[in-house]
TIVO-2410 file (N, C-alpha, C; in nm, 3 decimals):
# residues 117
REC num residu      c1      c2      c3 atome chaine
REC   1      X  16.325  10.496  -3.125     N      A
REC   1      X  16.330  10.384  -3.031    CA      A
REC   1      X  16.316  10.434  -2.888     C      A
REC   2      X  16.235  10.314  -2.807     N      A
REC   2      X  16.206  10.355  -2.679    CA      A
REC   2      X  16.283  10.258  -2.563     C      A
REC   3      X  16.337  10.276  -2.512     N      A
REC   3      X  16.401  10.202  -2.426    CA      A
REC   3      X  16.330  10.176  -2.231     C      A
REC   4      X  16.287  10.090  -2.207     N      A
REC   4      X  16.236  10.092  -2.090    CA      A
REC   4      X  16.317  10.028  -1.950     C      A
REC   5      X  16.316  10.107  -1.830     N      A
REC   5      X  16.373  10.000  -1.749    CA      A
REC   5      X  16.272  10.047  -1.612     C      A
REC   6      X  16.232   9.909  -1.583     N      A
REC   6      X  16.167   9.924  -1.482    CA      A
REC   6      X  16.257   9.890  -1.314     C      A
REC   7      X  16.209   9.942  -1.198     N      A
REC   7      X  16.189   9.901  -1.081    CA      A
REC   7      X  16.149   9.915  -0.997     C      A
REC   8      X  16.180   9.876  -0.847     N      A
REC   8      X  16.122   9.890  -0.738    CA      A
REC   8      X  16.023   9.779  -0.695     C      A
REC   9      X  16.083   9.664  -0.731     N      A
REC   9      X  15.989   9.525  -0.707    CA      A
REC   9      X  16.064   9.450  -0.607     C      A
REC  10      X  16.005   9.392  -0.561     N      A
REC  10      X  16.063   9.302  -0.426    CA      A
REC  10      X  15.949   9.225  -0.371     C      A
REC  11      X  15.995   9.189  -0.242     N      A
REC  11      X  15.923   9.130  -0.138    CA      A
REC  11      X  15.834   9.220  -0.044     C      A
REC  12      X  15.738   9.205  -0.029     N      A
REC  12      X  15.619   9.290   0.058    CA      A
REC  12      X  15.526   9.201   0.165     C      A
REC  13      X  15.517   9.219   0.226     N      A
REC  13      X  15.363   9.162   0.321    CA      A
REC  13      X  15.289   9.207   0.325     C      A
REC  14      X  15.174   9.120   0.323     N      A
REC  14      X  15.033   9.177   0.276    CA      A
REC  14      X  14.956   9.276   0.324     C      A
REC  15      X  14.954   9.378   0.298     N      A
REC  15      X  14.882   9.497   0.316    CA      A
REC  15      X  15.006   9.630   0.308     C      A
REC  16      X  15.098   9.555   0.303     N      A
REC  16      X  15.228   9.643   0.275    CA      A
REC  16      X  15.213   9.686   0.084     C      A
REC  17      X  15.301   9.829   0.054     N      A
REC  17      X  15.266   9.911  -0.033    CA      A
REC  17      X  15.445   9.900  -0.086     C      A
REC  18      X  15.413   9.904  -0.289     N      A
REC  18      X  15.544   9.906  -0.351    CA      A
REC  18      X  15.511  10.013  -0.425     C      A
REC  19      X  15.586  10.076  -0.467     N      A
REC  19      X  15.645  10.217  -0.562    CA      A
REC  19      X  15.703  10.111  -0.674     C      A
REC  20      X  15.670  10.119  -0.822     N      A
REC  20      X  15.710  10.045  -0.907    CA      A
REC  20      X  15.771  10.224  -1.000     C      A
REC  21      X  15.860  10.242  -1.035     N      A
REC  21      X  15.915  10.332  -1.183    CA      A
REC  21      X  15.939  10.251  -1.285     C      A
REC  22      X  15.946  10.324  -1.378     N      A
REC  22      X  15.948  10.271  -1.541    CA      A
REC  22      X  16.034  10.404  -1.583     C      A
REC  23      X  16.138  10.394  -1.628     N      A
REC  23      X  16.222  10.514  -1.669    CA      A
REC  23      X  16.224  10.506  -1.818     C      A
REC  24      X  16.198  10.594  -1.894     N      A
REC  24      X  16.210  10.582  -2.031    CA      A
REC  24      X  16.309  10.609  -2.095     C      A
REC  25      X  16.416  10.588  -2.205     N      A
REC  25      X  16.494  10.688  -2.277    CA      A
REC  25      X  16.500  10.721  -2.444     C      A
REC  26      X  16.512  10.794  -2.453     N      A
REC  26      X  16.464  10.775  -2.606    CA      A
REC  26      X  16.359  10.884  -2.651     C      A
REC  27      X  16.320  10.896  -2.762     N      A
REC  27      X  16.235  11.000  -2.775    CA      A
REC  27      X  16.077  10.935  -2.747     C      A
REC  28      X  16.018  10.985  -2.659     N      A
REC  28      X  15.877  10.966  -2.617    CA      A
REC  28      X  15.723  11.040  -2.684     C      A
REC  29      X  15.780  11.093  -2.780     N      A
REC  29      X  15.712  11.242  -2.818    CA      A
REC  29      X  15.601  11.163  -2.892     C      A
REC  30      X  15.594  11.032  -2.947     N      A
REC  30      X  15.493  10.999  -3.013    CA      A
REC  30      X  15.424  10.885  -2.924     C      A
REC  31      X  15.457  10.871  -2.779     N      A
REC  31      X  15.390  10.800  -2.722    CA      A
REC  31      X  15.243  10.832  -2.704     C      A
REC  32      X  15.173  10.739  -2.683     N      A
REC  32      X  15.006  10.826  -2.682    CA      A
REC  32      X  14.938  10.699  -2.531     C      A
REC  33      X  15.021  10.599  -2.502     N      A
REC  33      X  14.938  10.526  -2.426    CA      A
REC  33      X  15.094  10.446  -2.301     C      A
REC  34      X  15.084  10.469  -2.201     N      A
REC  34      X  15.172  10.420  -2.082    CA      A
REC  34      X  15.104  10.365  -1.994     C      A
REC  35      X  15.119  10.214  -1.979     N      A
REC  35      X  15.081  10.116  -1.866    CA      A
REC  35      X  15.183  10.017  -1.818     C      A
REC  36      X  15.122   9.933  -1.712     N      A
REC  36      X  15.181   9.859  -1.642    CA      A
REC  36      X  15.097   9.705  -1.656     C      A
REC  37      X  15.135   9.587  -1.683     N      A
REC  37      X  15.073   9.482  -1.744    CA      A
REC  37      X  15.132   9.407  -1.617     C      A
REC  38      X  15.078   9.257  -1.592     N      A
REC  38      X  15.163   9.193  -1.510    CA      A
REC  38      X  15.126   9.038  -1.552     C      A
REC  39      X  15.223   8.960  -1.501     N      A
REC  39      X  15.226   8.802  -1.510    CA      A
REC  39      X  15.208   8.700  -1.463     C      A
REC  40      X  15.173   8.606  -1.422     N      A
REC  40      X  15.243   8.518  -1.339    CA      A
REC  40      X  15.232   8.398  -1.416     C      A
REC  41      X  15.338   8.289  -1.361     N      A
REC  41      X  15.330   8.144  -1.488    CA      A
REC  41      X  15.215   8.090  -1.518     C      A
REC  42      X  15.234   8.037  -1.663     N      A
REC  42      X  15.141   7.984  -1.725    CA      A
REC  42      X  14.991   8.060  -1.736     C      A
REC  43      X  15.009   8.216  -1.731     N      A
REC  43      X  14.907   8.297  -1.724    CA      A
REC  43      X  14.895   8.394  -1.856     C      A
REC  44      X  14.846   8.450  -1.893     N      A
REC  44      X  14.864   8.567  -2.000    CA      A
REC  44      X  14.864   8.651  -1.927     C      A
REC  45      X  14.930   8.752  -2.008     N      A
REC  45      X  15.043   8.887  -1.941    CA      A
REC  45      X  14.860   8.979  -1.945     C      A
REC  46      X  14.859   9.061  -1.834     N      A
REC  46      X  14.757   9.140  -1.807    CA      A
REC  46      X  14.740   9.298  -1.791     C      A
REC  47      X  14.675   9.371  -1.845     N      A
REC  47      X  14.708   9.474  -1.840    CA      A
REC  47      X  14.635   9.546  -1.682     C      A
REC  48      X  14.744   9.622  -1.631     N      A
REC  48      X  14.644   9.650  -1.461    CA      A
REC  48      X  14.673   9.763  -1.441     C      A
REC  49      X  14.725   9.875  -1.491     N      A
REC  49      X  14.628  10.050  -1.512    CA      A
REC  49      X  14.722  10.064  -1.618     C      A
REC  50      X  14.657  10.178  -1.670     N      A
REC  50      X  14.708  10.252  -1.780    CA      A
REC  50      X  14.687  10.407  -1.790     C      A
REC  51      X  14.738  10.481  -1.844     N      A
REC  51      X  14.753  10.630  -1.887    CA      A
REC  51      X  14.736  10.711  -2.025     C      A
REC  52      X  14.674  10.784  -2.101     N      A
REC  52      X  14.680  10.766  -2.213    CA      A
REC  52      X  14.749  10.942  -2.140     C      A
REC  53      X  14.799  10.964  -2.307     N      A
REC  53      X  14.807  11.109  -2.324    CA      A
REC  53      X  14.785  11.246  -2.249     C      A
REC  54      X  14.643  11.259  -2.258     N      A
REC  54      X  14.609  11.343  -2.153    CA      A
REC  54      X  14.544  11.326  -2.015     C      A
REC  55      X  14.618  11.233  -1.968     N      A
REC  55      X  14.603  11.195  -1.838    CA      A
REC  55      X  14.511  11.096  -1.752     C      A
REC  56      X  14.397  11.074  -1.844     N      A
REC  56      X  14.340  10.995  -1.839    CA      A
REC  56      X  14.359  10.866  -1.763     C      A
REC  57      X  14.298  10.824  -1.731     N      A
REC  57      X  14.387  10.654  -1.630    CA      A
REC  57      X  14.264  10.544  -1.654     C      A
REC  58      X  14.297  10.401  -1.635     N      A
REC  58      X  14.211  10.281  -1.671    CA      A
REC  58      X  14.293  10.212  -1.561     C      A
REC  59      X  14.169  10.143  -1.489     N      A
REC  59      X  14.246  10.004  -1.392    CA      A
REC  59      X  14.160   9.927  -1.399     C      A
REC  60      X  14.217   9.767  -1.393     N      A
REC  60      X  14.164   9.660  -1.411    CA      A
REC  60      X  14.072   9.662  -1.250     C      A
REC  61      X  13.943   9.522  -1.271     N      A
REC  61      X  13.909   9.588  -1.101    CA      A
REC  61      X  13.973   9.518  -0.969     C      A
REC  62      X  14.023   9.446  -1.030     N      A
REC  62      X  14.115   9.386  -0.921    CA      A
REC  62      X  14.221   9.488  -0.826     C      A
REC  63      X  14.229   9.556  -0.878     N      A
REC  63      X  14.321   9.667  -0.805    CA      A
REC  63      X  14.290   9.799  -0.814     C      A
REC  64      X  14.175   9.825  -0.835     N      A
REC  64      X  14.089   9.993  -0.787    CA      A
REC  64      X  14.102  10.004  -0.725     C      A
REC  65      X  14.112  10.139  -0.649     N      A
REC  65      X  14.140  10.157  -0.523    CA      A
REC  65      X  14.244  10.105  -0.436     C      A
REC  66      X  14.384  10.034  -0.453     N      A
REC  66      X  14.455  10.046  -0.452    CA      A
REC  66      X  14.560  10.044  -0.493     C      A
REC  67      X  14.601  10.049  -0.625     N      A
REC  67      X  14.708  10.098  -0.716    CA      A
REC  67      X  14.662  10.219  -0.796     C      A
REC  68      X  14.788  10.309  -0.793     N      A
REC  68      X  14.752  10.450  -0.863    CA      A
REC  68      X  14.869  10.432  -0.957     C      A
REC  69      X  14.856  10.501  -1.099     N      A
REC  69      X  14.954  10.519  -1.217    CA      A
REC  69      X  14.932  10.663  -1.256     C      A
REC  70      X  15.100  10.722  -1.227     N      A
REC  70      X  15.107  10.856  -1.235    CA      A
REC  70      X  15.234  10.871  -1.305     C      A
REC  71      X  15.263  10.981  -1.359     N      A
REC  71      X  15.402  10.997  -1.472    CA      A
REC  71      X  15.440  11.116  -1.387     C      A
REC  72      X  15.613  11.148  -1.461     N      A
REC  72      X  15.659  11.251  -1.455    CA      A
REC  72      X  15.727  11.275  -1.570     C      A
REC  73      X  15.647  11.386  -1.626     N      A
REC  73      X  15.694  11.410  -1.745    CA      A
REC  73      X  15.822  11.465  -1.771     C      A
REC  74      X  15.899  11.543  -1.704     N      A
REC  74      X  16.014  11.587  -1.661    CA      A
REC  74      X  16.140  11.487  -1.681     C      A
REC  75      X  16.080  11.373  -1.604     N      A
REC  75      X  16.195  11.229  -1.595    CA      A
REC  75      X  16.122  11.139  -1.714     C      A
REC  76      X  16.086  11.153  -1.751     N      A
REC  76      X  16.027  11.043  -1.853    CA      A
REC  76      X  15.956  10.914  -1.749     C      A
REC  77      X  15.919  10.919  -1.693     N      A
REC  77      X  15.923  10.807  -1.584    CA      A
REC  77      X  15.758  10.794  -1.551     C      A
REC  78      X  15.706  10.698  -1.534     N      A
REC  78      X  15.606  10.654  -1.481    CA      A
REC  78      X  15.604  10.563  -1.410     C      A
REC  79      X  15.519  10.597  -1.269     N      A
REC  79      X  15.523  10.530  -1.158    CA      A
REC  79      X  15.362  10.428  -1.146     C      A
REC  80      X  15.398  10.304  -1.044     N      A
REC  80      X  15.287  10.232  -1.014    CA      A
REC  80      X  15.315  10.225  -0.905     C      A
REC  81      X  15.182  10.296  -0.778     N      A
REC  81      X  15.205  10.300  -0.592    CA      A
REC  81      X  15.077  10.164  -0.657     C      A
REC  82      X  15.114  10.067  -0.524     N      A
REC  82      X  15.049  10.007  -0.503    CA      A
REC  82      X  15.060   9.986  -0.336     C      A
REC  83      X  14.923   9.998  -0.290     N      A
REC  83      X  14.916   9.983  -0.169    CA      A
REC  83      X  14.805   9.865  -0.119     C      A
REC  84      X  14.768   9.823  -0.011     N      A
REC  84      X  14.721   9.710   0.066    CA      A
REC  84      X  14.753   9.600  -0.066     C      A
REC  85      X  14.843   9.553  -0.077     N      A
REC  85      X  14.914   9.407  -0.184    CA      A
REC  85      X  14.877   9.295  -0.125     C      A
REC  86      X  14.864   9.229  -0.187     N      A
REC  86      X  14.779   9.113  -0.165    CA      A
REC  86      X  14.839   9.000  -0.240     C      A
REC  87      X  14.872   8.847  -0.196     N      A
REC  87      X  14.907   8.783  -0.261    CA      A
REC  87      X  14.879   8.753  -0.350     C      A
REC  88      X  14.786   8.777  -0.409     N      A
REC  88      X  14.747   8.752  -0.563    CA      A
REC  88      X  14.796   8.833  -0.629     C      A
REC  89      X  14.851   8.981  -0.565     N      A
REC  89      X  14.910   9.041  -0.687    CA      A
REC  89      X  15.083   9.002  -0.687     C      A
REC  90      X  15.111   8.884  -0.656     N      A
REC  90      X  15.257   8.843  -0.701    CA      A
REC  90      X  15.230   8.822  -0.860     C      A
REC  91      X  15.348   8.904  -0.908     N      A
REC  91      X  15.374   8.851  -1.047    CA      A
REC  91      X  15.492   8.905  -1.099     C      A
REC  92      X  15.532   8.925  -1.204     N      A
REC  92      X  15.636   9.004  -1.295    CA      A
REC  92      X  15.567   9.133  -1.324     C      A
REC  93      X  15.606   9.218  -1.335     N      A
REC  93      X  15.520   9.377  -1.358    CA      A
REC  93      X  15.631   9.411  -1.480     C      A
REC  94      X  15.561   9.474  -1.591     N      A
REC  94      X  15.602   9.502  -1.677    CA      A
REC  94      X  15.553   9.696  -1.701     C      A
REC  95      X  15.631   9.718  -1.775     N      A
REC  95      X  15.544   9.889  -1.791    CA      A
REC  95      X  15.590   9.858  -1.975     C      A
REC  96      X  15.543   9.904  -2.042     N      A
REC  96      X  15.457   9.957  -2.147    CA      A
REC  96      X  15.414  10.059  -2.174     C      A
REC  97      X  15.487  10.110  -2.331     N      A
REC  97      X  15.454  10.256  -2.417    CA      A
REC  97      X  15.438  10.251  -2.534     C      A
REC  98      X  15.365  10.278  -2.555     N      A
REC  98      X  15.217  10.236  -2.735    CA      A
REC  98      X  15.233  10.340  -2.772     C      A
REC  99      X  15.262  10.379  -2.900     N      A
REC  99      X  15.181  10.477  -3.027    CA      A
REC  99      X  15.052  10.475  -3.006     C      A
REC 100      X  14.990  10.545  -3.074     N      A
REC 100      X  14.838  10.548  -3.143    CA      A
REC 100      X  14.830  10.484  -3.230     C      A
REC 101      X  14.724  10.333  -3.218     N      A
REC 101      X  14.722  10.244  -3.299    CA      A
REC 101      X  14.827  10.111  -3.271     C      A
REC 102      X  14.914  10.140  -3.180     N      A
REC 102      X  14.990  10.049  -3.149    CA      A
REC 102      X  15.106   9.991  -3.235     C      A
REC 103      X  15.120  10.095  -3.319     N      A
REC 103      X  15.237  10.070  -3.467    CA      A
REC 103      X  15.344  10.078  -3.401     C      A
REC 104      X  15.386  10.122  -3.272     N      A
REC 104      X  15.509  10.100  -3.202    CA      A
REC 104      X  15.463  10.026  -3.054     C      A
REC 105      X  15.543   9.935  -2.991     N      A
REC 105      X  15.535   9.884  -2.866    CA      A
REC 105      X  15.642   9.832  -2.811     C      A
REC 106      X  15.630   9.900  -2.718     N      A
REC 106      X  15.770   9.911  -2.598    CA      A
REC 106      X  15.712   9.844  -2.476     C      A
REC 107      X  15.848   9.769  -2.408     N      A
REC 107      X  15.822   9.683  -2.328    CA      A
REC 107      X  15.927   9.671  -2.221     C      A
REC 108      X  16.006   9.684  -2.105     N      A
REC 108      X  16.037   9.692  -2.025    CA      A
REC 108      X  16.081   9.581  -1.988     C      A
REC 109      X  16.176   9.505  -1.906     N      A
REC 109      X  16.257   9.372  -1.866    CA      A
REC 109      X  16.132   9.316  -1.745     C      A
REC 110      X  16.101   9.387  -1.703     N      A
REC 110      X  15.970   9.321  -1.568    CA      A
REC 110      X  16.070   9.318  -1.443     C      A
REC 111      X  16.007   9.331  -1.321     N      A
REC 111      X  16.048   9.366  -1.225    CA      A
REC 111      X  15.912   9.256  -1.110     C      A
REC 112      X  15.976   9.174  -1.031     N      A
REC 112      X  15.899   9.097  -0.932    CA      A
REC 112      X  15.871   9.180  -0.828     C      A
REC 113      X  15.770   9.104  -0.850     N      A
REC 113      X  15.664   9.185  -0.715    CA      A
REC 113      X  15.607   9.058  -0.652     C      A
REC 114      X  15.649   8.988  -0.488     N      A
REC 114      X  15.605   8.938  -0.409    CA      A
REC 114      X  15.536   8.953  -0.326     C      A
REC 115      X  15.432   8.898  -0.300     N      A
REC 115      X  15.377   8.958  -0.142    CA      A
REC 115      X  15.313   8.827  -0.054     C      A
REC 116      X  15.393   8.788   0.028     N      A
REC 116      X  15.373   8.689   0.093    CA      A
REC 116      X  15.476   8.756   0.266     C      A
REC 117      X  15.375   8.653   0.343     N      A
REC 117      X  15.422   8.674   0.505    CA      A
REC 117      X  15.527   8.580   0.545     C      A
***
């Protein structure tokens, strides 16, 4: 079992930058895929970068170039910098840790992310 807790969500103004962590506990050793998905009502939950294994990274294009997804393997922890935020990226931010094949999926409480003036 994987246990997730995310934070570092709040209120921002637009062009202002959040640090999101995802702390893991539990044994991680068969994880093969770590991302960050996000929400907002009446929307389907979205996936907006990801990490596989060997380091690899995927971002949706709405946020290229400014959100980066980086781990520390040390802390179990994976981070989401997001910088110039934009009101559209208000939502619930979730982080997410997959097996290979997805026979396990871990999911995190979500953490708000505002960005309004």
């Amino acid at each position: 079992q994987v246990q997730l807790v995310e934070s570092g969500g709040g209120l921002v103004q637009p062009g202002g930058s959040l640090r999101l962590s995802c702390a893991a506990s539990g044994s991680t050793v068969s994880i093969y895929v770590m991302g960050w998905h996000r929400q907002t009502p009446g929307k389907q939950r979205e996936l907006v970068a990801s990490m596989i294994r060997d380091g690899s990274t995927n971002y949706d294009d709405s946020v290229k170039g400014r959100f980066t997804i980086s781990r520390d393997n040390a802390k179990k922890t994976v981070y989401l910098q997001m910088n110039s935020l934009k009101p559209e990226d208000t939502a619930v931010y979730y982080c997410n840790f997959r097996t290979r094949g997805g026979v396990f999926d871990y999911w995190g409480q979500g953490t708000q992310v505002t960005v309004s003036s």
